[in-house]
C-alpha positions as CSV (number, residue, x, y, z in Angstrom):
1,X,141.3,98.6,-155.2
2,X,141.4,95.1,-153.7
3,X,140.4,92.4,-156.3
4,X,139.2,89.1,-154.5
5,X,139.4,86.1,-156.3
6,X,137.8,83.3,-154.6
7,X,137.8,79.5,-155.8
8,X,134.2,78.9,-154.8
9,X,131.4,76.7,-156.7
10,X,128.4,77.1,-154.5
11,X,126.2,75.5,-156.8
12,X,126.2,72.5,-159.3
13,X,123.5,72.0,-160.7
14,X,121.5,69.2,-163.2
15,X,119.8,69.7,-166.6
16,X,116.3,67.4,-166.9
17,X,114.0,68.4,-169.1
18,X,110.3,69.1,-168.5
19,X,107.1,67.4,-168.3
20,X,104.4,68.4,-171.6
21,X,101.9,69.4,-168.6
22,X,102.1,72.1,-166.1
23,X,100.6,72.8,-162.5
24,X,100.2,76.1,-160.7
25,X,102.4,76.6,-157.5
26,X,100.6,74.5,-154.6
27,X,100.2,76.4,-151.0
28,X,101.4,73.1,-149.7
29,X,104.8,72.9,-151.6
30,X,107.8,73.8,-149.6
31,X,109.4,77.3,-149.0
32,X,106.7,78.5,-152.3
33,X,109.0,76.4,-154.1
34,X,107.5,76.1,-157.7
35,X,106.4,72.3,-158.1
36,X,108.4,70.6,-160.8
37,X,106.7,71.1,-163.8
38,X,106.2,74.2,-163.7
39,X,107.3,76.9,-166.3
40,X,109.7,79.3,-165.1
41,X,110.4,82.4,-167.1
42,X,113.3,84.8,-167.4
43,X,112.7,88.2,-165.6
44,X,113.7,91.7,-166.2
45,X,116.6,93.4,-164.4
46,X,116.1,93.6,-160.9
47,X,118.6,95.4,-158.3
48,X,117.2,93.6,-155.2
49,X,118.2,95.3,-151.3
50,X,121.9,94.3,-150.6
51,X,125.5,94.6,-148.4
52,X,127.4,96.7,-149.8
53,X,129.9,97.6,-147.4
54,X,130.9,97.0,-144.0
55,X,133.2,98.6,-141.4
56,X,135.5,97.2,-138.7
57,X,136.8,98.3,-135.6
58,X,140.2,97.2,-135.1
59,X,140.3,97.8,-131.6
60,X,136.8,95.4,-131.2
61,X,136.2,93.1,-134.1
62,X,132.8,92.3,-132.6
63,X,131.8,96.2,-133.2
64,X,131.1,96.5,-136.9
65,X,128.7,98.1,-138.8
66,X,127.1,97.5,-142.9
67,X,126.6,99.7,-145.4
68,X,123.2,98.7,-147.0
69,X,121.7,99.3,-150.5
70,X,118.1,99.3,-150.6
71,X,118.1,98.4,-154.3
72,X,115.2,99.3,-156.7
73,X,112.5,98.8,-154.5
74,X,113.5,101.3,-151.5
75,X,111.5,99.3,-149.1
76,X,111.2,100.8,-145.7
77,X,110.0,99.9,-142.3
78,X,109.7,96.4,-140.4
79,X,110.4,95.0,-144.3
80,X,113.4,96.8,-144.2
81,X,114.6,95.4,-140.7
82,X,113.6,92.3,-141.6
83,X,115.5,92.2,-144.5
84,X,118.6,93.7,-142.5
85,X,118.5,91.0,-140.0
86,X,118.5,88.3,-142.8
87,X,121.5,89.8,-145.0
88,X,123.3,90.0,-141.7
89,X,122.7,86.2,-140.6
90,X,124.3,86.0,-144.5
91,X,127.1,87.5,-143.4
92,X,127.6,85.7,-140.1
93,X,127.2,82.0,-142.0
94,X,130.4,83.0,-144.4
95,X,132.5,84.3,-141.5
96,X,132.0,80.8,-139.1
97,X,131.4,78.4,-142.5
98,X,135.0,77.3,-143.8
99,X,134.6,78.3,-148.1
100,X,135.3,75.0,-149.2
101,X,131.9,74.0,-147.6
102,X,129.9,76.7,-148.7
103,X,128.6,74.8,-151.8
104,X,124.9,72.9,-152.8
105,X,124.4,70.3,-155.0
106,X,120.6,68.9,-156.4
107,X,121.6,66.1,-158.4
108,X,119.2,62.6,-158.7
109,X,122.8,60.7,-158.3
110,X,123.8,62.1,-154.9
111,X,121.2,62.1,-152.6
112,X,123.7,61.7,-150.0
113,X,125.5,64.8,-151.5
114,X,123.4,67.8,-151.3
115,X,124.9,70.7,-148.7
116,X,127.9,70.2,-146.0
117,X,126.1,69.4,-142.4
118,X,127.3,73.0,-141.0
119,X,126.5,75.0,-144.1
120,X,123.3,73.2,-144.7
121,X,121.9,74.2,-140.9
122,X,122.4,78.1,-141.8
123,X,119.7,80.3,-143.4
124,X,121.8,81.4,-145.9
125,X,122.9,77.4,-147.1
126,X,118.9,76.5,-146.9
127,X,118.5,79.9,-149.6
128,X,121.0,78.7,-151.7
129,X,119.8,75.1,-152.1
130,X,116.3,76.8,-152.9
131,X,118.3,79.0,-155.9
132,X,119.8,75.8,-157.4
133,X,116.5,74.4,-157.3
134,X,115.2,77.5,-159.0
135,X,118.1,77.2,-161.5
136,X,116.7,73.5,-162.4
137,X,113.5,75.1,-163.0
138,X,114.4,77.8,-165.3
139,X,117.0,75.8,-167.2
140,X,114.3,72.8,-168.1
141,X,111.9,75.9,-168.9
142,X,114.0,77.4,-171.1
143,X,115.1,74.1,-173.8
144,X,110.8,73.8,-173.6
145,X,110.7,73.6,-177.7
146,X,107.1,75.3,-177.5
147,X,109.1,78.4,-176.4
148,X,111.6,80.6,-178.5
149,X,114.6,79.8,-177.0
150,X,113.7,76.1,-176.3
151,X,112.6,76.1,-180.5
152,X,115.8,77.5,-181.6
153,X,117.9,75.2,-178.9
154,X,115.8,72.0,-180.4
155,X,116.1,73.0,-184.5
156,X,119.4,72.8,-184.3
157,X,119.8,69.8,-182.4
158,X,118.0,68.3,-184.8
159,X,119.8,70.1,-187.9
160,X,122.8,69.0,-186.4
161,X,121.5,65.5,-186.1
162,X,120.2,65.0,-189.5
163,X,123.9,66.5,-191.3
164,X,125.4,64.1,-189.2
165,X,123.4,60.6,-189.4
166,X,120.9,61.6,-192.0
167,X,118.2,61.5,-189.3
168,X,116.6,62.7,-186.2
169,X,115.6,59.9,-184.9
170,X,118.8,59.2,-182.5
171,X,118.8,59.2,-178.5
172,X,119.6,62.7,-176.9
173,X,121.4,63.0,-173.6
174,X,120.3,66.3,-172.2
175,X,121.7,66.1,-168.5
176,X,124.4,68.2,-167.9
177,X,125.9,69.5,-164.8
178,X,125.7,73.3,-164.4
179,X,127.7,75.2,-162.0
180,X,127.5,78.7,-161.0
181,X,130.5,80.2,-160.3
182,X,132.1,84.0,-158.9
183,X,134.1,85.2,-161.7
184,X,135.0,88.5,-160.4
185,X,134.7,90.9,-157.4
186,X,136.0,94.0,-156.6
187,X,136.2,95.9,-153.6
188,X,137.5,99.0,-152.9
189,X,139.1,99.6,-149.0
190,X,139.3,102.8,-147.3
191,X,140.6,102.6,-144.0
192,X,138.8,100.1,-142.1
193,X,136.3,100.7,-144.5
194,X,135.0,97.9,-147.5
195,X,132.7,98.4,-150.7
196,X,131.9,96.2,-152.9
197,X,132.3,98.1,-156.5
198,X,132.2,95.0,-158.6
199,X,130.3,91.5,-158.2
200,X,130.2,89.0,-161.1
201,X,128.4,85.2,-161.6
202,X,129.4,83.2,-164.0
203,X,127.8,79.9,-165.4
204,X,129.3,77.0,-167.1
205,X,128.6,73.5,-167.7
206,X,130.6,71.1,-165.7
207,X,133.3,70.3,-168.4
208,X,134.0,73.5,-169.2
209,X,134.8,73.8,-165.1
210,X,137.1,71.2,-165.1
211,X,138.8,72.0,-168.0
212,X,139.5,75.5,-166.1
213,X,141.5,73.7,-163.6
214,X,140.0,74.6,-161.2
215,X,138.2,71.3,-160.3
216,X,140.4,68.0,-160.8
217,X,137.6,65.7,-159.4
218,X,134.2,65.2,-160.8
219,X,131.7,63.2,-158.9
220,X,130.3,60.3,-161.4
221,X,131.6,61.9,-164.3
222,X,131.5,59.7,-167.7
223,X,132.7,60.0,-171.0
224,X,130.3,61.7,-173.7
225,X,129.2,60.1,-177.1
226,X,129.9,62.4,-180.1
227,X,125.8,62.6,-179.9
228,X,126.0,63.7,-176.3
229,X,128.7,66.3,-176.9
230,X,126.8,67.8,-179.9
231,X,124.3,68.4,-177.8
232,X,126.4,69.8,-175.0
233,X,127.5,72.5,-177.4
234,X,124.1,74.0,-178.4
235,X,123.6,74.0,-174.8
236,X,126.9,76.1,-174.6
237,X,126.0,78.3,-177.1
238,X,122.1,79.2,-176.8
239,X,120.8,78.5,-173.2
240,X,123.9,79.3,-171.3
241,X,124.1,82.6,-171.7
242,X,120.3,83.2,-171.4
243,X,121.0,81.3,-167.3
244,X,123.9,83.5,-167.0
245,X,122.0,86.6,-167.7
246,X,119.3,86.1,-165.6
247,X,121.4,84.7,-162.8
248,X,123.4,88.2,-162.6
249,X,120.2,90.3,-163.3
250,X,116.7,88.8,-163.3
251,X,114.6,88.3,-160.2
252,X,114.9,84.9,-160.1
253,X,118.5,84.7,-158.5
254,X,118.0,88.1,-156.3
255,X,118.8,86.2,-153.4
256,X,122.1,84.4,-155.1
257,X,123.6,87.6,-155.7
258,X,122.4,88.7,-151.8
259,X,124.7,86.0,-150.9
260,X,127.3,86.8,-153.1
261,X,128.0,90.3,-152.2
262,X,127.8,88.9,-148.9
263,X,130.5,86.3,-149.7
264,X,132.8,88.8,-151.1
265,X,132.7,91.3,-147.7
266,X,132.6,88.7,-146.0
267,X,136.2,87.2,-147.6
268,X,137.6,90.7,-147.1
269,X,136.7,90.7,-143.2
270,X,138.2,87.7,-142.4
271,X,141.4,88.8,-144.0
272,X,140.9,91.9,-141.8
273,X,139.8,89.6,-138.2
274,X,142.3,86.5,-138.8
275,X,144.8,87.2,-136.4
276,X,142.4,88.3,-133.3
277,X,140.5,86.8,-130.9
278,X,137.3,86.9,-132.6
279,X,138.8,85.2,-135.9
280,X,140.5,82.6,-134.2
281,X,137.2,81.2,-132.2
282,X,134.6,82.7,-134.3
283,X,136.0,82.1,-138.5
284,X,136.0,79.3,-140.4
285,X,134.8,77.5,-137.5
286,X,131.3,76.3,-138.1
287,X,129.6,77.7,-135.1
288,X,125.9,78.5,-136.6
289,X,124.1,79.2,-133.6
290,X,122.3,82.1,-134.2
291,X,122.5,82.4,-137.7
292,X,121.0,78.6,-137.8
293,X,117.1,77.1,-139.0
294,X,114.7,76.3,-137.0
295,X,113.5,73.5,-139.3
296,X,116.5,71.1,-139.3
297,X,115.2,69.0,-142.1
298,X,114.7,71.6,-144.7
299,X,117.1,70.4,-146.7
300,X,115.9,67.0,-147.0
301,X,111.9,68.3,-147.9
302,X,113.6,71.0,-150.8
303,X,116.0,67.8,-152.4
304,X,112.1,65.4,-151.8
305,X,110.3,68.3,-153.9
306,X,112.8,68.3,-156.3
C-alpha cells in the first residue's frame, strides 16, 4: 500500500453571512451557480461516478487506461461517455498543472487572487472555483439562526457573549477563512496498476492551517479580538464539522471529490512517468491545450456573481 501525502490547499475559502431574503436560482446566473442569497442545504450521502484506478504502460506512457466507478447512480450511455471524457480532462489538468498552482481562492480582499493563469484555463480549475463558491453558500446557509444548526451556532455566541460582558449587544466578526484540505489517500499498486482505496477532505479554518505548519504565510492575515476568537471557536466546534461532512459525502461537493481522486492517481502517475519522455515535456508543465475552456473569462463572471 502506497500512502500519498500531498501538501495541497486547493481551496480557501471566506465566511459572510446571509441576506434575511432569498431568490430562486436565475436561468441567467452563471454555470446554474445559485445566486448569493440563496439557501443551500446539506445533502444526503452521495457516491457520485469516479477514477478509481489507472494503468500504465511502461514501454509507452502515452498508452494508459482508467479504471472507472460508476458510483450510485450507474449511469450509462452518451452520459456515461460524457462523464468519461470530463474525469479524463481532470486527469490531464493535474499531470501538466505544477501542484503548487492547483489552488482557488473567492475572497472580497483578493480579487486579483482567485486561480493561477494556467490552472484557472482548465475545466477542472473553472469546477473547483465553482465548489468554493458552493462552499460560501452552504457555510453562510448553515450559521442562518432561523435554522437548527445556525440557532444552536447563534445561542451560544450569545451565551458566551453575555457570561463574558454581561451583554449581547457587542460587534461579531464572522469572516473566517476556510480551507479544504487532503488529509489522507491511499492507494494500493499492483504492477503497473493504481487504485485508490482511501480518499479523505479535511476542513479547517485558516488558523488552525497555519498552526499545522504547513502554511507559514497568510495573505492579509490580522490579529483577532478576544470577541473575534470566541466566535472563531463556536465556528470550530458546531459548523465545521457539519462542512466537513458534507464536503466528503453530500452532493454538493461530488465534483470536489471527482477531482480529488483524480489528484491522488494523478500524483502516483507522475511518480511512475517522471523520468520519460512524456513526463519531462508533458508534467508539471502547464500545457492545457486540450484539456482547456472554451470561455476564457469564466473565472472572472463566477468571482463577479460571487
Amino acid at each position: 500500500i502506497l500512502c500519498l501525502v500531498t501538501a495541497l490547499a486547493f481551496i480557501a475559502s471566506s465566511l459572510v453571512l446571509p441576506t434575511s431574503s432569498y431568490a430562486q436560482i436565475a436561468p441567467s446566473t452563471v454555470l446554474n451557480l445559485p445566486i448569493p442569497g440563496t439557501m443551500v442545504t446539506a445533502t444526503p450521502a452521495y457516491r457520485p461516478p469516479m477514477l478509481l484506478g489507472v494503468s500504465l504502460n511502461p514501454e509507452d506512457p502515452l498508452n494508459f487506461e482508467f479504471l472507472l466507478d460508476k458510483g450510485q447512480d450507474r449511469i450509462e450511455g452518451p452520459k456515461m461517455e460524457e462523464l468519461s471524457k470530463k474525469l479524463i480532462k481532470y486527469f490531464m489538468a493535474a499531470l501538466t498543472v505544477p501542484e503548487e498552482e492547483m489552488w482557488v481562492n473567492l475572497s472580497p480582499y483578493e480579487q486579483d487572487r482567485i486561480i493561477p493563469k494556467g490552472f484557472g484555463d482548465t475545466e477542472m480549475g473553472r469546477d473547483l472555483l465553482t465548489q468554493d463558491y458552493m462552499l460560501k453558500q452552504l457555510t453562510a446557509s448553515l450559521m442562518y439562526p432561523e435554522k437548527e444548526l445556525g440557532k444552536k451556532f447563534w445561542d451560544r455566541v450569545y451565551k458566551r457573549a453575555y457570561e463574558e460582558y454581561g451583554t449581547t449587544e457587542i460587534p461579531m466578526n464572522t469572516f473566517n477563512k476556510i480551507w479544504i484540505l487532503p488529509e489522507r489517500a491511499v492507494v494500493y499498486e499492483q504492477g503497473n496498476t493504481a487504485f485508490v482505496v482511501v480518499s479523505k477532505l479535511k476542513v479547517m479554518l485558516e488558523e488552525d492551517y497555519v498552526l499545522s505548519g504547513q502554511w507559514s504565510v497568510v495573505s492579509g492575515q490580522k490579529k483577532q479580538s478576544i470577541k473575534q476568537k470566541q466566535t472563531t471557536e463556536i465556528i470550530r466546534d458546531i459548523v465545521i464539522p457539519e462542512i466537513e461532512r458534507e464536503v466528503n459525502e453530500g452532493s454538493n461537493f461530488a465534483q470536489l471529490r471527482q477531482i480529488y481522486q483524480t489528484l491522488i492517481l494523478a500524483a502516483w502517475f507522475k511518480q511512475k512517468v517522471k523520468k520519460s519522455f512524456f513526463g519531462r515535456k508533458y508534467v508539471n508543465q502547464n500545457k492545457v491545450w486540450g484539456v482547456d475552456v472554451e470561455d476564457k473569462h469564466i473565472n472572472q463572471k463566477i468571482y463577479q456573481q460571487y
